[in-house]
MIDOSE-1310 file (N, C-alpha, C; in nm, 2 decimals, decimal comma, always signed):
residues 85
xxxx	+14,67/-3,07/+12,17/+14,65/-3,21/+12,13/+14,54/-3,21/+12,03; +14,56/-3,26/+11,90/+14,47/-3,28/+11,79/+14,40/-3,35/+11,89; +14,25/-3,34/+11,80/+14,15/-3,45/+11,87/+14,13/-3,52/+11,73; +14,06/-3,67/+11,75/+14,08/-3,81/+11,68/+13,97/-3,77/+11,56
xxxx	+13,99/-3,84/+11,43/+13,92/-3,83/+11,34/+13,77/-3,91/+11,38; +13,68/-3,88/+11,36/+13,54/-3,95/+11,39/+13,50/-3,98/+11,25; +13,45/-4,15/+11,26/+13,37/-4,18/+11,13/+13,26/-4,13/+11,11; +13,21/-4,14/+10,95/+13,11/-4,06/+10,91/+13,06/-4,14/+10,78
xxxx	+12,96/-4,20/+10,80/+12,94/-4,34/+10,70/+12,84/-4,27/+10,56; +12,90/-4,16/+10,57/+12,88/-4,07/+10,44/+12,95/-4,06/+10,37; +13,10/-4,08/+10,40/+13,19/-4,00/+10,34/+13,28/-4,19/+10,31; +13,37/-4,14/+10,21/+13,43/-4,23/+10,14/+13,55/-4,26/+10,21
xxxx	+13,61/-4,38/+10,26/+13,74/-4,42/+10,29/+13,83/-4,48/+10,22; +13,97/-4,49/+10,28/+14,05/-4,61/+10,20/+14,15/-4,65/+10,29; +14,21/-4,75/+10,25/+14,30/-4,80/+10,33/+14,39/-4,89/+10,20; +14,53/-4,92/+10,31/+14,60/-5,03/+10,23/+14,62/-5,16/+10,23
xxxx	+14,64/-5,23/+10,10/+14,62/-5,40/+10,10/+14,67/-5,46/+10,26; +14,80/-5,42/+10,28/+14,88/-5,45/+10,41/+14,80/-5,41/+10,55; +14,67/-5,33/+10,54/+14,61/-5,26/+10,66/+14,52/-5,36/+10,69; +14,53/-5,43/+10,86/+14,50/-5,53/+10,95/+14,33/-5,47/+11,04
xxxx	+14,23/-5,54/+11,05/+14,11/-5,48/+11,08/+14,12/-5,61/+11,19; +14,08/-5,61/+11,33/+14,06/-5,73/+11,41/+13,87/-5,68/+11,48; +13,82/-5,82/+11,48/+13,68/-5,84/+11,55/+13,67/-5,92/+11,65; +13,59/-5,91/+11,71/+13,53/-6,00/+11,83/+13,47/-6,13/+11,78
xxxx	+13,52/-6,27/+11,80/+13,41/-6,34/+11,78/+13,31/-6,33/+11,77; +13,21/-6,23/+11,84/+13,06/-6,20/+11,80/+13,04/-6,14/+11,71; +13,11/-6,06/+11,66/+13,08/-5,96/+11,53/+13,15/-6,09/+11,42; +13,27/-6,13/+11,44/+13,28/-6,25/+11,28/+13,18/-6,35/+11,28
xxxx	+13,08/-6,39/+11,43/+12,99/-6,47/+11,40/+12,82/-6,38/+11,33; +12,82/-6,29/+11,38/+12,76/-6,19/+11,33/+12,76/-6,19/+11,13; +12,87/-6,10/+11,12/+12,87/-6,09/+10,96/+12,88/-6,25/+10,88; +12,91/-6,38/+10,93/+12,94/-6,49/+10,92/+12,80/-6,55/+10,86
xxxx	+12,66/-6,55/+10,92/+12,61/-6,57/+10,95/+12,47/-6,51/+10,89; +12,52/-6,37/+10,87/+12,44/-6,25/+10,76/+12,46/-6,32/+10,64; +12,60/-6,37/+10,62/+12,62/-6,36/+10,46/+12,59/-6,51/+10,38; +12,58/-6,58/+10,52/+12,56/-6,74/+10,48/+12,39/-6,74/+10,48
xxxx	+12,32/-6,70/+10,58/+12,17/-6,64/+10,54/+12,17/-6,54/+10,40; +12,19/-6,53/+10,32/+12,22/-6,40/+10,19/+12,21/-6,53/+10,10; +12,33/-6,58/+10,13/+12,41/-6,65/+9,99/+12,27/-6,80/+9,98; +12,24/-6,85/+10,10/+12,17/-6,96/+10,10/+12,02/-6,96/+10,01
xxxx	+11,99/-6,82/+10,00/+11,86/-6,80/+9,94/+11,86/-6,88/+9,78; +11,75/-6,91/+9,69/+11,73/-6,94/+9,58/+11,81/-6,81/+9,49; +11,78/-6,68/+9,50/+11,80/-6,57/+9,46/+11,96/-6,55/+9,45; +12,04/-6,60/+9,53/+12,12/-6,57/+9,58/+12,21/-6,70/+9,46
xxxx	+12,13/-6,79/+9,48/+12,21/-6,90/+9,43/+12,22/-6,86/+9,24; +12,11/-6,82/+9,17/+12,09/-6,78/+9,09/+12,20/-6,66/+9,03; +12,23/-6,59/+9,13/+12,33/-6,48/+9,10/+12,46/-6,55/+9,07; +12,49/-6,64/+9,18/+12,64/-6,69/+9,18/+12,60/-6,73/+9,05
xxxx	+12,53/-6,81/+9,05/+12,54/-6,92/+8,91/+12,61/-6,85/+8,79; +12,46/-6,68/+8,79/+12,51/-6,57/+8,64/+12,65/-6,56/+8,67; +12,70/-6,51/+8,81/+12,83/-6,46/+8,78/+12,97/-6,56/+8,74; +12,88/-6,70/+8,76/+13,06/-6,85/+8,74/+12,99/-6,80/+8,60
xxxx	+12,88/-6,84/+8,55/+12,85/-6,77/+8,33/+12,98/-6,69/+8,34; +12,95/-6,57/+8,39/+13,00/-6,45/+8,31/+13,19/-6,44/+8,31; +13,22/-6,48/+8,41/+13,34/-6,52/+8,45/+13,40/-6,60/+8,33; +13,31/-6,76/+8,32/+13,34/-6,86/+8,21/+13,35/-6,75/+8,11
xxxx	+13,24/-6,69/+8,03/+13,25/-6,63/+7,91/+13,35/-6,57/+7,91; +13,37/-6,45/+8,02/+13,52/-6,41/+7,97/+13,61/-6,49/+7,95; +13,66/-6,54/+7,98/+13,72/-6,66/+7,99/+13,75/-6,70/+7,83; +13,67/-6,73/+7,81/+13,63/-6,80/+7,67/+13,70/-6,66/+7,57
xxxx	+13,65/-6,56/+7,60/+13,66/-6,44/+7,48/+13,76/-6,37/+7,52; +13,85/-6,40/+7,62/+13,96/-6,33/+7,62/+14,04/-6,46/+7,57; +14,06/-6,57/+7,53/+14,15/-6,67/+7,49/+14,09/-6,62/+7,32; +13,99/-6,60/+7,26/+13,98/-6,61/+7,20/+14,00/-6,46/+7,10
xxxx	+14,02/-6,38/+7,19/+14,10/-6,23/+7,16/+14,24/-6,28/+7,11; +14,31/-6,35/+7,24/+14,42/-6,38/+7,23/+14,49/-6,48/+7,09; +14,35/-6,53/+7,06/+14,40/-6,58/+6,97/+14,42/-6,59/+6,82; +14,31/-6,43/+6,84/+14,30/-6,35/+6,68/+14,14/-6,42/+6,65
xxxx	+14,06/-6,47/+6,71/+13,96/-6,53/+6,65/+13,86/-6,43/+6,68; +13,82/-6,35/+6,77/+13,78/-6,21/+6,81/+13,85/-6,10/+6,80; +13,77/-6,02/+6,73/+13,89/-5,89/+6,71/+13,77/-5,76/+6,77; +13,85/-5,66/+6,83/+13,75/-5,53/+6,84/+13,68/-5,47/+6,72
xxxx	+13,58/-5,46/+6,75/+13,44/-5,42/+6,67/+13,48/-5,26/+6,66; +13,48/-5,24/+6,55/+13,50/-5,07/+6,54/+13,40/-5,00/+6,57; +13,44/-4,86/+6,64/+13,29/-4,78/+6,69/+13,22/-4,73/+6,57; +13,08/-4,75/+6,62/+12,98/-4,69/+6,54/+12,98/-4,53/+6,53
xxxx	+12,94/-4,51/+6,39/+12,99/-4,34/+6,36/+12,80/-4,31/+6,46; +12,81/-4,21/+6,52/+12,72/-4,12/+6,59/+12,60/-4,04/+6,51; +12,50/-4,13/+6,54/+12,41/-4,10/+6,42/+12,35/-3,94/+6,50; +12,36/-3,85/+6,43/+12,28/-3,71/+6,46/+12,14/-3,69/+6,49
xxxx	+12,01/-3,64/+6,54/+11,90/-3,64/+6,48/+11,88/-3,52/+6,46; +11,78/-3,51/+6,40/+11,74/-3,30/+6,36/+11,62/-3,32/+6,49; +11,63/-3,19/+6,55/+11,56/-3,13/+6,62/+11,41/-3,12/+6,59; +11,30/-3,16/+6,71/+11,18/-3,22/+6,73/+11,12/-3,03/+6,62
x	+11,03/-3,02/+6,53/+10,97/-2,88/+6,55/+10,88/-2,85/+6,61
């Protein structure tokens, strides 16, 4: 009899979109509760804010890719330097 894989919160997992995880009422009130204490802070509200920005801006510059009004910036040639003597 194989014996069962043991977690190891070092090591990297994965799973698939379709894969089902169930909790205890205490533990969803638990992480529930963490995250609404998190998000409620000033700090917290400030981040959401940046990220609806950065969201919008994409937003904005991918319509405007689309529309030929932004085009990709060609790479800059790799400036060399000479060596410190």
């Amino acid at each position: 009899m194989s014996e069962k894989p043991k977690f190891d919160p070092t090591k990297r997992y994965t799973w698939g979109p379709q894969d089902q995880f169930t909790m205890s009422g205490e533990q969803f009130g638990l992480i529930l509760n963490a995250l609404r204490g998190v998000i409620s802070t000033p700090e917290a509200s400030r981040i959401l804010l940046a990220a609806e920005a950065a969201n919008t801006i994409d937003s904005i510059m991918a319509k405007a890719v689309e529309d030929g009004i932004v085009v990709e910036a060609p790479e800059e040639p790799q400036l060399h330097t000479l060596p410190k003597e």
